[in-house]
Structure formats: structure tokens, C-alpha cells
C-alpha positions as CSV (number, residue, x, y, z in Angstrom):
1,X,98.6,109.8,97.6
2,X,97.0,112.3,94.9
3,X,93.9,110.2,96.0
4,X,94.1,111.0,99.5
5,X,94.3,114.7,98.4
6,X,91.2,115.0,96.3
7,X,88.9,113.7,99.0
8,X,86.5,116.8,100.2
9,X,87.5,117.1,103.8
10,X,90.9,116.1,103.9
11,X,94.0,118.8,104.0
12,X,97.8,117.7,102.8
13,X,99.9,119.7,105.6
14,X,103.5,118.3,104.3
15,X,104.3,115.4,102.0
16,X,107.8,113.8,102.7
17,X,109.5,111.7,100.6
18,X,111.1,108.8,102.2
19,X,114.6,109.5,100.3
20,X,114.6,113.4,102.1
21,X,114.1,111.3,105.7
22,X,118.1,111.2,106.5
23,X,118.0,107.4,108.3
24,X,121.3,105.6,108.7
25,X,120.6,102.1,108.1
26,X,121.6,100.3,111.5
27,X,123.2,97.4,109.3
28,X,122.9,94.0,110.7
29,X,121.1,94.8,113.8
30,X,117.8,96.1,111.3
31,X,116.0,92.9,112.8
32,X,116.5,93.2,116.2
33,X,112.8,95.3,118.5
34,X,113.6,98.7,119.5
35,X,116.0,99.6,117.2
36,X,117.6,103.0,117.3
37,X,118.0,104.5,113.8
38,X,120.3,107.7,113.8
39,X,120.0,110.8,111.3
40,X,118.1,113.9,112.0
41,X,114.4,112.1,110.2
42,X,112.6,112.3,113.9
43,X,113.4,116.2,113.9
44,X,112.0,116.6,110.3
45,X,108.8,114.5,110.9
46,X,108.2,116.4,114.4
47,X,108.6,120.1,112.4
48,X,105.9,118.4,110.3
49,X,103.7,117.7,112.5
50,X,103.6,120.5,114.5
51,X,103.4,122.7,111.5
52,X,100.5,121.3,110.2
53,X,98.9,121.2,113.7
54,X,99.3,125.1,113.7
55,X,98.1,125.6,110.4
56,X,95.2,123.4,111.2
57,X,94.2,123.7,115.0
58,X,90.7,122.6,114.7
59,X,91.4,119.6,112.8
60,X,92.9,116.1,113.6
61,X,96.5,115.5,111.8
62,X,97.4,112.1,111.3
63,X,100.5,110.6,109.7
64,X,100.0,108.2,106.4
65,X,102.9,106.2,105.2
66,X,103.4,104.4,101.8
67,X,104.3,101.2,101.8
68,X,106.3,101.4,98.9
69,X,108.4,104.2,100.1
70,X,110.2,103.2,102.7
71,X,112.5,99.8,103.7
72,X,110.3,97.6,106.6
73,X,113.4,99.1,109.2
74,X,112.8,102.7,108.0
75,X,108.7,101.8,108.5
76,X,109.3,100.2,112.1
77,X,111.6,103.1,113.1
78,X,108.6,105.7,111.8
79,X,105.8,104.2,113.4
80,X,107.4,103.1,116.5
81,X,108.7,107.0,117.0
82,X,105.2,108.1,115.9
83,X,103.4,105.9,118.8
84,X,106.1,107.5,121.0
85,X,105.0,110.9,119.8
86,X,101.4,110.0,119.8
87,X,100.7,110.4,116.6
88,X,98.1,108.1,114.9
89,X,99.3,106.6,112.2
90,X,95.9,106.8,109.4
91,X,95.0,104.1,107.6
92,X,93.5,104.2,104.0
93,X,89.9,104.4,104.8
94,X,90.6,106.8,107.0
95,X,91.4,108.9,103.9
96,X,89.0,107.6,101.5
């Protein structure tokens, strides 16, 4: 991430560690498509998101997740809401 930050043109509006997301793990139903995961995460990554839209109307605000912070049913769960929300979900060299 600290790459993503120093690039000339790009603005960090919130960074949220997956651990402050509250999920509840669905248990053994993680594998199953369209999965409902409870906890109040959707409401924190909304605020987020429209927070940093205000603070930066002019500019395009897109969502990056790391890999390596979140289990593959927190990562469905996130970008399935964020394509619900639509909210593009940036990939690497969009950053670099």
C-alpha cells in the first residue's frame, strides 16, 4: 500500500484494515454464491466511500483490496457488495 500512496496523482481517502471490518464468518455455508455475511463492514466501507467522494468530488474513488488481508469469504463478500454499490474495484496498475 505505501506504494500506492507515493504515486504523484493518487489521494489515500481512508485505509481500513481488514481486522476493523466486523464480518461474522457464515461458517460452513462460506462456499456457497451469494453469500450473506452479517456485521456492520458494508456500513463502514459505504461511510468510506462517500467520505472520500466528498473530500474529492472531481476525482474518481476506487476501492483497492489486499490480498493478504482478508479470508477469500471476506474478499467475495467485499467485492460482490462493491459491484452492488458500484464501486470499481482498482487493480494495481491502476495505481502504479
Amino acid at each position: 500500500m505505501l506504494r500506492l500512496c507515493r504515486k504523484d496523482g493518487v489521494w489515500v481517502g481512508h485505509l481500513i484494515a481488514g481486522y476493523s471490518l466486523p464480518m461474522e464468518d457464515p461458517g460452513p455455508s462460506k462456499s456457497q454464491a451469494n453469500l450473506e455475511v452479517g456485521g456492520t463492514w458494508k456500513q463502514a466501507i459505504r461511510v468510506a466511500f462517500d467520505t472520500t467522494r466528498a473530500a474529492f468530488p472531481q476525482g474518481e474513488v476506487l476501492a483497492h483490496l489486499d490480498n493478504k488481508s482478508f479470508k477469500g469469504w471476506q474478499r467475495n463478500a467485499i467485492v460482490g457488495f462493491l459491484a452492488e454499490q458500484n464501486i470499481k474495484v482498482g487493480k494495481p496498475s491502476d495505481f502504479c
